[in-house]
VOGU-918870 format. One record per atom (N, C-alpha, C): residue in one letter; atom name; x, y, z. Coordinates in steps of 0.05 Angstrom, whole numbers. Example, Ala and Ser with C-alpha at 12.3 -4.5 7.8 and 13.67 -1.06 7.14 Angstrom:
A,N,264,-114,156
A,CA,246,-90,156
A,C,264,-66,156
S,N,257,-45,142
S,CA,273,-21,143
S,C,258,1,157
//
This chain:
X,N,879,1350,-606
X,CA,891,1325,-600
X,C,871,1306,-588
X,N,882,1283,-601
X,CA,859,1261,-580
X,C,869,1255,-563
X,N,848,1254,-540
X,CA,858,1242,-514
X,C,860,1204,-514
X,N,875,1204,-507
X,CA,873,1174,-500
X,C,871,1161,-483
X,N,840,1152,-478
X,CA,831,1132,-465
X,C,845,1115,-451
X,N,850,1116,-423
X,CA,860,1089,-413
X,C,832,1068,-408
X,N,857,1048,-422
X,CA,825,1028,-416
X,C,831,1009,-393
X,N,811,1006,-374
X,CA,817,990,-348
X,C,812,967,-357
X,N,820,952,-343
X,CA,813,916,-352
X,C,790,916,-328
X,N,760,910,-337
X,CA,749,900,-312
X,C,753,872,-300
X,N,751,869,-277
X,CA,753,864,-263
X,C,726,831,-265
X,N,736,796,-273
X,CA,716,796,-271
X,C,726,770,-253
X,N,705,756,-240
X,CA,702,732,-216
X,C,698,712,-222
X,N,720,697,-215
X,CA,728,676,-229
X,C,716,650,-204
X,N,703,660,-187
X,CA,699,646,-156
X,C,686,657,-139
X,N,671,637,-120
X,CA,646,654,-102
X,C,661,657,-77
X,N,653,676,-66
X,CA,663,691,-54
X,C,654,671,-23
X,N,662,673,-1
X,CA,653,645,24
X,C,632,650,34
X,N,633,680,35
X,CA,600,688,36
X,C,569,678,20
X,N,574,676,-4
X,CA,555,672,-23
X,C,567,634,-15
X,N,586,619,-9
X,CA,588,593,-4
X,C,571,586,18
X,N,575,601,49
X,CA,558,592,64
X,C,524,597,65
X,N,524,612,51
X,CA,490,609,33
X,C,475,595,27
X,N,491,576,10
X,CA,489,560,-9
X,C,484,536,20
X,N,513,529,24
X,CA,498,505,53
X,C,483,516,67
X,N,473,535,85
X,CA,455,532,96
X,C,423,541,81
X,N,418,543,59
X,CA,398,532,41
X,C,395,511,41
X,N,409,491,26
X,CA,416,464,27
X,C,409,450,57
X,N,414,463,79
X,CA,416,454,109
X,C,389,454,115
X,N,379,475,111
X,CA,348,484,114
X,C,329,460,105
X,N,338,459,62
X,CA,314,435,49
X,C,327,408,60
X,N,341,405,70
X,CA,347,373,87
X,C,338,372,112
X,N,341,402,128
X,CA,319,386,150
X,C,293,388,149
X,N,289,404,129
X,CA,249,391,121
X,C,243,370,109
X,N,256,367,91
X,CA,264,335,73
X,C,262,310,76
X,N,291,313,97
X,CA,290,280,103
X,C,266,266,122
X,N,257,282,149
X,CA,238,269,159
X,C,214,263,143
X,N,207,284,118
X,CA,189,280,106
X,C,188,246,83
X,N,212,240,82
X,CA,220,218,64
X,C,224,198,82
X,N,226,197,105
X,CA,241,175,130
X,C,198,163,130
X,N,188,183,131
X,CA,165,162,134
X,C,147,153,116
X,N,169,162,88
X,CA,146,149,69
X,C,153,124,60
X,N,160,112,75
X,CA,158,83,65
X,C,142,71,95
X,N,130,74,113
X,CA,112,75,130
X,C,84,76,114
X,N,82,106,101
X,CA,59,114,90
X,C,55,93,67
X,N,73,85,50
X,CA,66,62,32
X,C,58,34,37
X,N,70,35,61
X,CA,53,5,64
X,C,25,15,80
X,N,20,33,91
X,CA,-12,39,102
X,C,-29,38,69
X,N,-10,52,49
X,CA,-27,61,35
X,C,-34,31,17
X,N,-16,20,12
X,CA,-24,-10,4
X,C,-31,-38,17
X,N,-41,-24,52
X,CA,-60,-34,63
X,C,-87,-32,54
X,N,-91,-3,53
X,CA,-119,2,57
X,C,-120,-6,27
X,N,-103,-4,-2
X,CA,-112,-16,-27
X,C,-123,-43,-28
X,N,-105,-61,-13
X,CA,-117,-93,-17
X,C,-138,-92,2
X,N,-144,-78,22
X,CA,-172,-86,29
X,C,-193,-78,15
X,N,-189,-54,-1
X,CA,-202,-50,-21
X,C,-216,-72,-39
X,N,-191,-80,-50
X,CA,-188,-105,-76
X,C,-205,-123,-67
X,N,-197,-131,-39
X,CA,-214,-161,-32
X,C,-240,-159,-29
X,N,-245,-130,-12
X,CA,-264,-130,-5
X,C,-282,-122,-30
X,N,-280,-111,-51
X,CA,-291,-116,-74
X,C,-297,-141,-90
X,N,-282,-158,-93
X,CA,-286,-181,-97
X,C,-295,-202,-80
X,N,-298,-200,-56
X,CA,-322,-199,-38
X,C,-351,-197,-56
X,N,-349,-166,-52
X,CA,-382,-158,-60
X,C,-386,-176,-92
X,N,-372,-172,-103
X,CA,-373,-176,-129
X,C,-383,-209,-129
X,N,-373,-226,-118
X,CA,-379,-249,-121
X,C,-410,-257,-95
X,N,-409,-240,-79
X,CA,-438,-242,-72
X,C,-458,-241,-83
X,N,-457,-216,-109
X,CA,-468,-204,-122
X,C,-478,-226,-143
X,N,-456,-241,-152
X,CA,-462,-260,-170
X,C,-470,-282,-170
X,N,-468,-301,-134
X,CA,-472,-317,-125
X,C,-503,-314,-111
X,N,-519,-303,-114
X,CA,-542,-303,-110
X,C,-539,-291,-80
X,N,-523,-272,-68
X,CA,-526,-269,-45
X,C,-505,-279,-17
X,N,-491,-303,-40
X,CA,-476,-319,-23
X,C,-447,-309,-21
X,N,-434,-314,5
X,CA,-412,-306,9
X,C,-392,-327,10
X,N,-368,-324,-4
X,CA,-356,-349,-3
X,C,-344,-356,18
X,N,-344,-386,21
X,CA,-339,-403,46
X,C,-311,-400,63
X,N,-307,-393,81
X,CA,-287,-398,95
X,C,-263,-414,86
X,N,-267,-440,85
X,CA,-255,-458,84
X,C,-240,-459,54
X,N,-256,-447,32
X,CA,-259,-446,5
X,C,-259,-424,-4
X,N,-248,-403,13
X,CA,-246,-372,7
X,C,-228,-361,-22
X,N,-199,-379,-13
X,CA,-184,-368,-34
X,C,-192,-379,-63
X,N,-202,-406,-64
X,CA,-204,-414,-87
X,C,-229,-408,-108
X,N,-255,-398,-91
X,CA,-277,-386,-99
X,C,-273,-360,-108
X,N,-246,-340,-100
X,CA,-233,-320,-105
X,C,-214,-308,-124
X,N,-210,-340,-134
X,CA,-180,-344,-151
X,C,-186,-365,-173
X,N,-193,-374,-178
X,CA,-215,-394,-198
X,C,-237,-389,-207
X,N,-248,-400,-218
X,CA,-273,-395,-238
X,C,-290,-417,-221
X,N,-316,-404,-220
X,CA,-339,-413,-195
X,C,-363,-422,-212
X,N,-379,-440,-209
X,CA,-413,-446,-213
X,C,-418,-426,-199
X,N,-448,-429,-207
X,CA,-472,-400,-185
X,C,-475,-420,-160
X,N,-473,-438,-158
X,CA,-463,-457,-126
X,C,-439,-452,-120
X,N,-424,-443,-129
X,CA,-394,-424,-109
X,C,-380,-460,-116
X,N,-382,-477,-127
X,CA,-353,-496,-137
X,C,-337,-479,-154
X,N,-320,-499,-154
X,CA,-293,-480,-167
X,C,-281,-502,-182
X,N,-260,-493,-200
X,CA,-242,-506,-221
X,C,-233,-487,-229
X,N,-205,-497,-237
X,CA,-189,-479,-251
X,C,-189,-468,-288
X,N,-205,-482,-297
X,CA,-211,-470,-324
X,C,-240,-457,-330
X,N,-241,-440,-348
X,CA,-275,-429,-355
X,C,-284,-454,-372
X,N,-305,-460,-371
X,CA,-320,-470,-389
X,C,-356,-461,-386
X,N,-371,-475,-399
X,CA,-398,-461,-394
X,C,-415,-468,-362
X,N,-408,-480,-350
X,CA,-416,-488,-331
X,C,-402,-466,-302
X,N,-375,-472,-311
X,CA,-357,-450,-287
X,C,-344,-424,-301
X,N,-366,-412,-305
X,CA,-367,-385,-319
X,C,-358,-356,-299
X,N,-359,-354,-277
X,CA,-353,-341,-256
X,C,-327,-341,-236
X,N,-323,-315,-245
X,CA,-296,-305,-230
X,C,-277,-303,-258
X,N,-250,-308,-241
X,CA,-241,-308,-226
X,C,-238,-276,-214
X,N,-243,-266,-181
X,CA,-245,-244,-179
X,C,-211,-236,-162
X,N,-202,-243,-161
X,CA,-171,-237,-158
X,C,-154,-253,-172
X,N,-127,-245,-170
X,CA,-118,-267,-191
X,C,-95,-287,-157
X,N,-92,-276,-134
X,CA,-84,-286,-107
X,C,-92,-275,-86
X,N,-94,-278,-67
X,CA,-95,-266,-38
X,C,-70,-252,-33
X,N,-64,-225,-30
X,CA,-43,-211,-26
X,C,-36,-218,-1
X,N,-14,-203,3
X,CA,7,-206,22
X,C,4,-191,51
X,N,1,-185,76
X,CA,-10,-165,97
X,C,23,-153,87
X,N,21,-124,86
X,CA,38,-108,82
X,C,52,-94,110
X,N,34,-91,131
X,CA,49,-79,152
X,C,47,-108,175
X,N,56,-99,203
X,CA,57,-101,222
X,C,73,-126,231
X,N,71,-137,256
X,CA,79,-170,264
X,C,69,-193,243
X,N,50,-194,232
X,CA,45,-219,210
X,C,43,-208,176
X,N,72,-186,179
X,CA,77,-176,148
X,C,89,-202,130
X,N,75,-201,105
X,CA,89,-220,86
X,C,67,-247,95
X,N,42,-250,117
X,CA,36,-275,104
X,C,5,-261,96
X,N,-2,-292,78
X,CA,-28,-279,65
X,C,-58,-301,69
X,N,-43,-323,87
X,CA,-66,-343,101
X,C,-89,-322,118
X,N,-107,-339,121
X,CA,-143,-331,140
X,C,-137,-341,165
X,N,-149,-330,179
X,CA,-160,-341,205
X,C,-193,-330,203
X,N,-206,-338,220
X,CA,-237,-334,225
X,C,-244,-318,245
X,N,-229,-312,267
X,CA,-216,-299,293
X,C,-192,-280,291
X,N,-192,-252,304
X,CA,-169,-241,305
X,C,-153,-253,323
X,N,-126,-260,327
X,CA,-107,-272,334
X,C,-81,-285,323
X,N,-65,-296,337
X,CA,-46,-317,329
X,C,-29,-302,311
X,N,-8,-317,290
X,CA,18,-302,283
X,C,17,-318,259
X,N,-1,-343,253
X,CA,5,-358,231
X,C,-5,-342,204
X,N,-30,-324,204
X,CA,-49,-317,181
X,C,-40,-278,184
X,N,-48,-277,162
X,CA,-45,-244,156
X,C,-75,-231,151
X,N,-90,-254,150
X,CA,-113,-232,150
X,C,-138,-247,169
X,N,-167,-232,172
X,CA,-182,-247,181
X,C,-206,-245,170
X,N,-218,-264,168
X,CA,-246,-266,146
X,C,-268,-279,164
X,N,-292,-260,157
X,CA,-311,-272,181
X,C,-341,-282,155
X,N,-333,-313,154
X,CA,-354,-322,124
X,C,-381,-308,126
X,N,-399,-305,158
X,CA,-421,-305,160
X,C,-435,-272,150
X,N,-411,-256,152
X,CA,-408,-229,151
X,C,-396,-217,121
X,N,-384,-222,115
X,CA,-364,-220,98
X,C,-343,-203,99
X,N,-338,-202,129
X,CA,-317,-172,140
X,C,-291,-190,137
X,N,-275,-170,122
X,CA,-243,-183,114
X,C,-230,-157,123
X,N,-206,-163,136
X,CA,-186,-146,159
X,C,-161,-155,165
X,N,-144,-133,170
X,CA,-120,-156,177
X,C,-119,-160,204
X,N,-99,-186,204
X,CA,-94,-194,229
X,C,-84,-186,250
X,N,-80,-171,258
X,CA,-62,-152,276
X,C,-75,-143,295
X,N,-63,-145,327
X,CA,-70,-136,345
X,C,-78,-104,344
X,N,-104,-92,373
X,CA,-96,-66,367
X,C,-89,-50,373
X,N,-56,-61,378
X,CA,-37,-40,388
X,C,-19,-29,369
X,N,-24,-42,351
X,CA,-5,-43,322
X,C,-31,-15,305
X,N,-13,6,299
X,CA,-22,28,295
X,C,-11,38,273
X,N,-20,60,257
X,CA,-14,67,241
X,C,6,94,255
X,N,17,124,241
X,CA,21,144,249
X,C,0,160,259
X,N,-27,159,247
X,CA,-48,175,265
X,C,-61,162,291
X,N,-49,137,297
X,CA,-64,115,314
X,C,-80,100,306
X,N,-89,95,289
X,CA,-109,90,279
X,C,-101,54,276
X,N,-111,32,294
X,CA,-114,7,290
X,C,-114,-2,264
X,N,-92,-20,254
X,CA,-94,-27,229
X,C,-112,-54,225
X,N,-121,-62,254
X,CA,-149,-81,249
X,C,-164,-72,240
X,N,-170,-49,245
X,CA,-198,-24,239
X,C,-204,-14,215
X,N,-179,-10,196
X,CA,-183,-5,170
X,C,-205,-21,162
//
């Protein structure tokens, strides 16, 4: 005779058990509190980091137009437009190329100061100081910086005049 098999129904889980639930949040608990402080300061780190890019920029186009100007650094007074226009090898300027104002243009604006008390403007001063200008340009030198006192710091301390 054959025996007959009882067949069991297994048994299957239709749902996690609260054990395997509180797992799950405190995983979750864990990558949030490494997480978020890590994300709370990256928008800090982006404007450092597109500090130090536009001083880059300028200060390239700086060299660049020294380079081309026989040595000369453009004028104070005539900074942005020697920067942003097309130049003679005498550093005049006009806004179209032709054969005479063949040079530049080496930015296409003077950016914006990205951090601190004078964020958002993009005027010179000649001197560090004051609240009107975002950056500071020294003609005789050609040192371009921002305006900002130096108490105004980055996260490592680091003076954002100093960049």
């Amino acid at each position: 005779m054959f025996a007959l098999n009882t067949i069991r129904p297994t048994s299957s889980r239709k749902a996690f058990s609260l054990i395997e639930l509180v797992i799950v949040v405190v995983i979750i608990g864990i990558i949030g509190a490494i997480a978020i402080p890590r994300m709370s300061r990256g928008a800090a780190g982006a404007a450092d980091s597109g500090l130090i890019a536009d001083l880059a920029v300028v200060r390239s186009a700086i060299d660049l137009y020294k380079a081309e100007h026989g040595g000369d650094l453009p004028g104070f007074a005539t900074f942005e437009a020697q920067l942003t226009t097309y130049s003679d090898a005498l550093g005049n300027t006009q806004a179209t190329k032709d054969s005479t104002y063949y040079l530049g243009p080496y930015l296409r604006e003077i950016p914006t100061l990205k951090v601190g008390s004078n964020k958002g403007k993009s005027a010179l001063v000649a001197t560090q100081g004051g609240t009107t200008a975002g950056w500071v340009y020294d003609a005789s030198t050609g040192n371009f910086s921002a305006n900002l006192p130096g108490t105004e710091t980055d996260a490592q301390g680091t003076a954002y005049n100093a960049y």
